[in-house]
N, C-alpha and C positions, 0 to 999 in steps of 0.2 A: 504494500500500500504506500510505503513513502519511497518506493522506487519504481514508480511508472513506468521507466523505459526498460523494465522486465516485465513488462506484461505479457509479452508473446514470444519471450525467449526463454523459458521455464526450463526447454531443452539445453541450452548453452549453461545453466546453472545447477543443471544434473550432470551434465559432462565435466565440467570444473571441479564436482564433487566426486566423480567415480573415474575419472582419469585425470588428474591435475599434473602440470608439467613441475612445480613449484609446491611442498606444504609444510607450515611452520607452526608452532605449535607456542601460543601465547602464555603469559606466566597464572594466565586463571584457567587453563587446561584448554580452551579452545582451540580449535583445530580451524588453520586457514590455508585452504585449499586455493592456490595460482593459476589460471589458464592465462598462456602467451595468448594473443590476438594478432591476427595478421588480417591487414587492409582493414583496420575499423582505427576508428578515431583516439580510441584509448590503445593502450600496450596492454596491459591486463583486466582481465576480468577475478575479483576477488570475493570468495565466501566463505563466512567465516560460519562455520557450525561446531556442534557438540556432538558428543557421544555417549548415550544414557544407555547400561542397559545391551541388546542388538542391535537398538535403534538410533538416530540420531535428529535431530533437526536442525534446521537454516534458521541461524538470526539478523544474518544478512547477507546484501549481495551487493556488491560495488565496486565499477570502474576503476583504476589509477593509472599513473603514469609510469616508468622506468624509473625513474628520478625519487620519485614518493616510494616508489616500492623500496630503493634503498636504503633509504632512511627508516623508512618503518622496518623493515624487518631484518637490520643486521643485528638485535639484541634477542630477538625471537631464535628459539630450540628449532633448526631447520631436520625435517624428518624425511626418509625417505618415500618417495611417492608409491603407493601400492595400487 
C-alpha cells in the first residue's frame, strides 16, 4: 500500500525473494534479499522480510541505487544467496 509502483510486479518481488543475487542479514534478524536490475531506472530492487517458523513474510519492498546500497549494507552480516 505505501509502495504503488509494486502493484503489478508482485512477481519481481517473489523473484528477489527466492532467487536474490545479493542477501544480508540486519542486526534485528531480518533478512534483505538484493535483485540486480538491468534497463530499469533503479540498480536494485530491495526486500527486506522475516523468517517465523516455515514461513516468512514481506515488510517491504524498495528500489535503491549502487551508491545507497553501499553505504547501507557494508555493516550488515552478508549471507550466502540460497
Amino acid at each position: 500500500m505505501r509502495h504503488p509502483e509494486f502493484e503489478n510486479k508482485i512477481a519481481k518481488v517473489m523473484d528477489a525473494v527466492s532467487n536474490p543475487d545479493e542477501v544480508y542479514l540486519d542486526p534485528t534478524g531480518a533478512i534483505h534479499a538484493l535483485k540486480r536490475l538491468i534497463h530499469e531506472m533503479s540498480d536494485y530492487l530491495v526486500v527486506i522480510y522475516r523468517k517465523e517458523d516455515r514461513e516468512g513474510y514481506i515488510r517491504t519492498a524498495y528500489y535503491t541505487s549502487s551508491r545507497r546500497k553501499e553505504r547501507r549494507y557494508k555493516r550488515f552480516k552478508r549471507l550466502k544467496p540460497s
